[in-house]
Each structure stands twice: as C-alpha cells, then as structure tokens.
Steps between C-alpha positions, in 0.01 A plus 500: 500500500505704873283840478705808636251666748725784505489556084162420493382738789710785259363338213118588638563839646739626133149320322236716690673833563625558177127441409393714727745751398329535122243722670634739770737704255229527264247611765741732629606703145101475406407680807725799428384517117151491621584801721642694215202396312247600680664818642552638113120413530392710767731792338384492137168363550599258174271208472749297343750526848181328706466242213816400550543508911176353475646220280810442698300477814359194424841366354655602857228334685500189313905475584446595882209175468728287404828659685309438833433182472829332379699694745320373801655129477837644546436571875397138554806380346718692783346316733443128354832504254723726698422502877894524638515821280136614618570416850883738451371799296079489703587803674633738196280314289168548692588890576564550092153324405271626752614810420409432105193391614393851703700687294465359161229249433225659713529898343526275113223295534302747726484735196489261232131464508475844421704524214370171362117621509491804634567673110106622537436493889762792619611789359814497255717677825401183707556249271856640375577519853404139542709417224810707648419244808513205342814585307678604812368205654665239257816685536495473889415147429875459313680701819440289775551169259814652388586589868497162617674354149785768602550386839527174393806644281674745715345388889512841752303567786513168692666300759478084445268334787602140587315286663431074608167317393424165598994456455464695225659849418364764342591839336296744465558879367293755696485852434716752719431831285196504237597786311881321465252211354350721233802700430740211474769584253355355185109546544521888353716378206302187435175717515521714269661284241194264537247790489678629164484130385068474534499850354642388205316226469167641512612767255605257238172269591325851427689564204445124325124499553513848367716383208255216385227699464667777273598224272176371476355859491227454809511782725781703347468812624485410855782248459711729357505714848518167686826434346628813553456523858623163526805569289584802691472314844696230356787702331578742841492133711697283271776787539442556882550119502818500357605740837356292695648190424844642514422640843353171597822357403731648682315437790520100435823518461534706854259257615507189358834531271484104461172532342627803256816267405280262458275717266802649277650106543839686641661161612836685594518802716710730254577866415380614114198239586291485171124495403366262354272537201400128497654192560469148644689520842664101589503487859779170481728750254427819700473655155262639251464336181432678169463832686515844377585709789613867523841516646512694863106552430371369865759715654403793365108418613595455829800700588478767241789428317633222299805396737381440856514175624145247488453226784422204332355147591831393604490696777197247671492190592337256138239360752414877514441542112194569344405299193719710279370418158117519569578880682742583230222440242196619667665850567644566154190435316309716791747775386515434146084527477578810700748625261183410189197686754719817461591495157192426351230730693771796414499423105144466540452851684703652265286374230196644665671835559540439135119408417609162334473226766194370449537466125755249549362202463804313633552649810164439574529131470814521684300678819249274482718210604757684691300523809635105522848727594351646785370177634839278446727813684286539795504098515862462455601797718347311786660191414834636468481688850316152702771285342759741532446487917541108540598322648338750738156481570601815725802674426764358736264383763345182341529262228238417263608117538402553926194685404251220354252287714665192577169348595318522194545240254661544131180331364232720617755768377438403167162427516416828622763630180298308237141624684582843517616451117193423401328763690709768348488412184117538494531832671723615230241378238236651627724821589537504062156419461371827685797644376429462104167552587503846622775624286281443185238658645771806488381822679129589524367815251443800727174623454545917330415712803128659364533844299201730555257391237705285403320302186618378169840650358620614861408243651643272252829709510511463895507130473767475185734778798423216783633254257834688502483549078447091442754512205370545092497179449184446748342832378569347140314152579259709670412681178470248280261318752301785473511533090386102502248551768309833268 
C-alpha cells in the first residue's frame, strides 16, 4: 500500500487545528461573559457577580493553557508539511501574524496575569480593566487569523513574484496594498460570523455548567444568574447569526459561487433553484437523493425572489469541484444546529420572563448537553468553508495538490500524525481532569461584607444574604442538624 503525502499532510493539519480550535471560541465567548460579570460587579457591589467572574477566570485561563500550546504546532506544519504554500502566501502570511502577535497576543497575555491573580493585588477598576484587555485581546487574536484565512479565500492586495532557484521556478504572492489584504472581500463577512460562533459557544458552555449545578442544587442562586446572562447572550447571537450567515452567503456566492453550489449541492445552473432541507447529493447522478428541498428557496436567499436564475456547478470545470457531499453535509448541519441555538435559548427566555425555567427539569438536562451543539457547528462550519475552497489551497492562485512538500517523506508524515495523536490525547485528558476538577469545586462563598457590630443574628443573617437565599431545602437540613446536635 503507497502513503499519499498529500492526504496525509491534510490529514495532520485537519487533526491538530480542529484540536486547536476546541479552545479559541470558548476563550473568546468566556472573555466577554467575564466582562459582563464582573462589570454588574463593580455596579451592584453583589458578591455573588465576583464569585462567579472569579470562577470563570480560572475556567478561561485553564482553556487559554491549553489553547496556547496546541496551536503552536500548526506554524511548524506550514513550514515542514506545506513549504510550496508557505514559500507563496510568506509575505501576507507573515504581515497577518506578526501583526496578531503585537496586536493580539502581547496586550492578552500582557494583562492576563492580572486578571488571573491580581483579584486581591489591584483595585476592582484595574482588574476589570485587565479583564476588558484580555477579552479584547482574544478577539484581536481571531482578526488577524481570520484575515489571513480570508485571503486565502478571496486573494486582493497582491501582485505574484516569480522567480529561478537552483532551475527551479517559484511563485510567490507579495503584498502590493495591506489594507486591500485585511479588507479583502470576505474577511468582514467571515469575521463576524466566526466571532458570533465563539460567543455562542461560551454562552451555552456557561449555561451547561450552570445547568448541572441547579439540578444537583449546589450553588443555586448564583447559577441561576449565570444562566441568565448566558441565555441572554446566547439568544440575541444565535439570531444575529442567522443574519450573518445569510450575509455571508451571498458573498460566497459573489465570491466563490462554486463553493455556494457546492454547499446547496445545485448541480445545474437553473432559475426557481431550490433549498435543500437535507439530502445525500451523488456527484456521478448530479442529483440529490431522498431530498426535501423548498422549491425556488435558494433563489429567493440570494436574489430576493424565487425566480432569478442560480449559477450552478455546471458552469466550472469538474476538476474545479469541491467535494460536494462532505460541504453539502457539513453546512446543513452547521445551519440546522443554528436553526436549534435560536429556538431553544428563546423558549427558554420566555420561560424565565415567565419565572418557570429553572423548574423544568428537562430543559435542564437538555442544556447541560447541548453545549456539544456549539462545539460540532463551529467544527463543521470550518470544515464546510476549507473543503468548500479546494481544490484551492488559494482561491484561484494555487492548488492544494502543488502546495505540499515534495521533499518530505509520507512516512515521517504519519509518524509525526500518530505522535502528535498521542500527545493530544493526553492534553485533552488532562484538559477534563482540571476541568471536572474545578467545576465541582463550583464558585467560592463570598465572605458577608462586616455589619457594624455585627455578632450573632446579624451576622448570621449577613452570611445566609452572601449565600444568595441557599434554597429551603439547605435551611431545612440545616435545622434539623441543629435539633440533633441540642
């Protein structure tokens, strides 16, 4: 049996980004909740809003541990795996990450000392501004990544560079206009859909941690406002999502319109073009088998009606195609989870408008494995939109066959596959371990600030107020520990 150097160097990098990618999106929509947090802190002076930024700090911190280090083999592989590519996009490339690095990496981890232990070493100000910092920081982080990942997919701002080493030609893509670079056509779009994306997902992360302990009654109180602010942050960006993704979209198509046909498995270019619900698109056929589609659906997306005319992959060349069937599938269940995010954060903010939510039992269970959703659609949105560019590496400019190191042999491929395996695998135990570990710990109790001679019933009314009202079943246990105990 021959190895494939080329399947096996995609093999690697699809292996340790989308490992890497567990942790960014949830760093990202844990740094805004910890903002919220601790800013309802500083204005209500509740205890209960530091236990809980306090809490999610070290949740956050643990992810940015482990974030940190699997994304730094990535950059390796560019250059050991892929060095025609790295050689063609070193220019763009080396602009958008040393500009992460000054931009992004430096002002997050510059402040993240400070908002790890600094809690009772600044003042509150300081430390909410450090957390502001770090927040922003992770964000910037996503921009300049998403920057390059955009060029890749709509190229602007460049002129090709040939030249002859040693007989051998080269291409290489070298900036002409920077600001072209960052504002290529896609990179706005593509932002802000990917922001929306770790937003989510740290608000339903929020909201199944939060979940867990109201069914096992630990915490209550403060989990109860945990949820909420997660739900709310969840509900208003699974709907902004839904804009987004339209937007984004139509720009594919106006972009990239074999990677949209390719998406919505439109084999024929055709007027009334429908929308598929599911399917299994047959490349051979050109068809969709046991599909439920709506008729002149896709039209009316794109054009605004449901008559105007949709180019299809007939229209490009079938060396051109994108895996239809793997892009077809990743993008409707990205959309269909999308499609769940919204409706179930809105029944469940109704039912807290209500006063119900949290006695339903059900739903609770149901968060606290939902934040799996999250998780799957930010994976699968990525896959749909890397597979959806091949066979270009970079959109029209290079092929992801050309883009591989030729000298590098298939078996050290795999070796280093099966090595960095292993290694991730025991990262992502030990990312559990600390995991469980601090999540039954749960949320420290705030000490009662101290009431002016403060002693006995006060005092023991300050602390039951700091507690947030533990609910009558504690107070009830408590009592009869104290009957048995006289």
């Amino acid at each position: 049996m021959t190895l494939d150097v080329e399947i096996l160097a995609r093999l690697q990098f699809a292996l340790t980004i989308m490992f890497h990618y567990l942790f960014p999106p949830l760093t990202i929509g844990l740094g805004v909740l910890m903002v919220i947090m601790e800013g309802l802190y500083l204005k209500t002076r509740d205890k209960q809003y530091e236990a809980m930024a306090r809490f999610w700090t070290k949740i956050f911190a643990l992810n940015f541990a482990i974030g940190v280090a699997s994304g730094i083999v990535m950059e390796f592989q560019f250059g050991t795996n892929w060095s025609v590519y790295s050689r063609f996009v070193g220019d763009v490339f080396g602009s958008a990450l040393a500009a992460e690095g000054i931009f992004a990496f430096f002002l997050e981890s510059g402040f993240l000392a400070i908002l790890v232990f600094g809690w009772d070493r600044v003042s509150p100000r300081m430390h909410f501004f450090s957390t502001i910092m770090v927040a922003l920081g992770s964000m910037f982080s996503a921009v300049w990544i998403v920057v390059a990942n955009s060029w890749q997919q709509t190229p602007t701002g460049y002129h090709i560079v040939t030249r002859t080493i040693e007989g051998h030609v080269f291409r290489r893509a070298e900036i002409t206009d920077f600001w072209a670079v960052v504002f290529n056509p896609s990179s706005i779009h593509r932002l802000t859909h990917v922001l929306l994306g770790c937003f989510i997902m740290g608000a339903f992360f929020v909201m199944s941690v939060s979940a867990y302990y109201i069914l096992k009654r630990r915490h209550v109180a403060i989990s109860q406002k945990t949820f909420t602010i997660a739900l709310v942050m969840a509900a208003v960006t699974s709907l902004a999502t839904l804009f987004s993704g339209h937007l984004q979209a139509q720009n594919v198509y106006e972009t990239q319109p074999p990677k949209l046909a390719a998406f919505e498995a439109q084999f024929q270019t055709g007027e009334r073009a429908p929308l598929y619900i599911f399917g299994l698109p047959d490349e051979e056929s050109q068809t969709v088998k046991y599909g439920l589609a709506m008729p002149g659906g896709l039209s009316f997306l794109l054009h605004g009606n449901f008559q105007d005319e949709v180019t299809g992959l007939d229209r490009f060349p079938k060396e051109d195609w994108p895996p239809v069937f793997l892009a077809f599938q990743t993008y409707h269940i990205m959309v269909g989870l999308g499609m769940f995010f919204i409706a179930i954060t809105l029944f469940a903010l109704l039912l807290r408008l209500r006063g119900t939510l949290f006695q339903k039992r059900w739903l609770m269970m149901l968060f606290v494995v939902a934040v799996v959703g999250p998780v799957v659609a930010n994976q699968f949105g990525w896959v749909a939109a890397e597979v959806g560019r091949q066979p270009w590496i970079v959109w029209g400019e290079l092929r992801t066959s050309e883009a591989y190191s030729p000298s590098v042999p298939a078996e050290q491929v795999l070796a280093s596959i099966v090595l960095f395996g292993i290694i991730y695998a025991l990262l992502f135990v030990v990312w559990v371990y600390v995991l469980d570990r601090k999540i039954r710990e749960g949320p420290a109790q705030m000490p009662p600030d101290p009431a002016p001679g403060g002693g006995g019933v006060l005092a023991a009314a300050a602390a039951l107020h700091a507690r947030g009202g533990a609910s009558m079943t504690d107070a009830h246990e408590s009592t009869g520990r104290s009957r048995r105990s006289s």
